[in-house]
Structure formats: structure tokens, C-alpha cells
N, C-alpha and C positions, 0 to 999 in steps of 0.2 A: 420686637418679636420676643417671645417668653424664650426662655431657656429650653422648655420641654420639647416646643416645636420646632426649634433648630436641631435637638436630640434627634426628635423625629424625623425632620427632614434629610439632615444627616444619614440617617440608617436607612431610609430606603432609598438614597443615592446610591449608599454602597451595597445594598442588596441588590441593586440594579445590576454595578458593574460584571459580576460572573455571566450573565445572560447575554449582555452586552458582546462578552469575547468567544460566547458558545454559536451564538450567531453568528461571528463574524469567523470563526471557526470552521461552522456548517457553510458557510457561503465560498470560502477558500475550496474545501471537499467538494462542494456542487462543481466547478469550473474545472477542477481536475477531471470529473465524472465525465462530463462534455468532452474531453479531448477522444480523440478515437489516435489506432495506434495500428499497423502492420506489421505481423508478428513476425515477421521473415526478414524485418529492415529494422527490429528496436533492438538497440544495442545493451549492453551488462550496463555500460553507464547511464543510461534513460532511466533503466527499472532501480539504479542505484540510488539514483537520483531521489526517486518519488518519497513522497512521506508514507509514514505508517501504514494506513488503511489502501491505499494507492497501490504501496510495493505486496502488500499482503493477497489483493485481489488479483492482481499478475502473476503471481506467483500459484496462486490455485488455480488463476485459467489455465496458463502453461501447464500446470502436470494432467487438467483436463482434457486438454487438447491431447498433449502425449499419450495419454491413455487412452484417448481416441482415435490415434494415429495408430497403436500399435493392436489396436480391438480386444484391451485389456478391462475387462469387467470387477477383478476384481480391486475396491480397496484396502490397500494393507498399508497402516500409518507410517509403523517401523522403514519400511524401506523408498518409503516418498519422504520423511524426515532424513534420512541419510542422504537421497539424492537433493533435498533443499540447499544440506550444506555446501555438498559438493556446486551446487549452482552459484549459492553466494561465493564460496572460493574460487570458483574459478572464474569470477564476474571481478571481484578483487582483485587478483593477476592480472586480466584479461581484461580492462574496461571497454574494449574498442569493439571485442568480439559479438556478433550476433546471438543475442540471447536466445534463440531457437536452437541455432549449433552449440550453445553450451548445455540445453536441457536436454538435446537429442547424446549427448557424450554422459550425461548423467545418470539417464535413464537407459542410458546399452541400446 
């Protein structure tokens, strides 16, 4: 085999690999997606737990929820960012506690 097409074949082996790990990537997220969860029994350490996109999307249904609990209409960033942290902090301390009774303490 010439030199050129082992060059060649070379590079698009390794233009493969990125693809390779964004799929297997995507397929990890898919099965996370699938799990279902009861917000009244998931603990600070479950949602600690999750990766990235996981802990992100709990984290906006909870304040969703909460502001549908409380028939709050308005969104105002500043003060769901303030109680985000207090969620994360007190899930840090608290790994055991029900993430429900940490959003509902956060949120007053």
C-alpha cells in the first residue's frame, strides 16, 4: 500500500473517532432521559449525583414545579439563581435530605 493511502486512511480513522465518542456520549444521555423519578422521594444525593445536562434539567423542573406550587407567574433570574445556590448548599451538607424539602426551604 502507497504511503499516501495509509495517510489517508489514517485520517479518516481518526476523523472518525470524535463521532465515535459524541454517540456514545448521546446514547449514555438517551438512558439517563428514560429513567423517571418522584420528586417527593429524590434525594440531594440522586440530583448530586447526575451529570451535567441531567442535574441541569432537575434543577429547572424543580423551580418549575415550585413556582407552580406557589401560583408564581412571575420569572425573575436573580432570585431563582440565589435560591439555586442555596439548593446546591444545602444538598452539600445535607446529602440524605429530600430535594423537594430543600427547594421548598429555598424558595420560602
Amino acid at each position: 500500500m502507497s504511503t499516501k493511502k495509509i495517510v489517508l486512511a489514517v485520517t479518516m480513522a481518526l476523523s472518525l473517532l470524535p463521532i465515535g465518542s459524541a454517540v456514545a456520549a448521546e446514547e449514555a444521555a438517551a438512558k439517563t432521559m428514560d429513567a423517571t423519578y418522584k420528586i417527593d422521594e429524590m434525594t440531594c444525593r440522586e440530583m448530586l449525583k447526575m451529570g451535567g445536562d441531567a442535574r441541569d434539567f432537575t434543577l429547572v423542573f424543580m423551580h418549575g414545579f415550585m413556582s407552580g406550587k406557589k401560583s408564581e407567574l412571575l420569572f425573575d433570574p436573580v432570585p431563582l439563581t440565589e435560591a439555586t445556590d442555596k439548593v446546591i448548599d444545602g444538598c452539600i451538607d445535607n446529602p440524605n435530605h429530600k430535594l423537594l424539602m430543600v427547594f421548598e426551604k429555598a424558595r420560602g
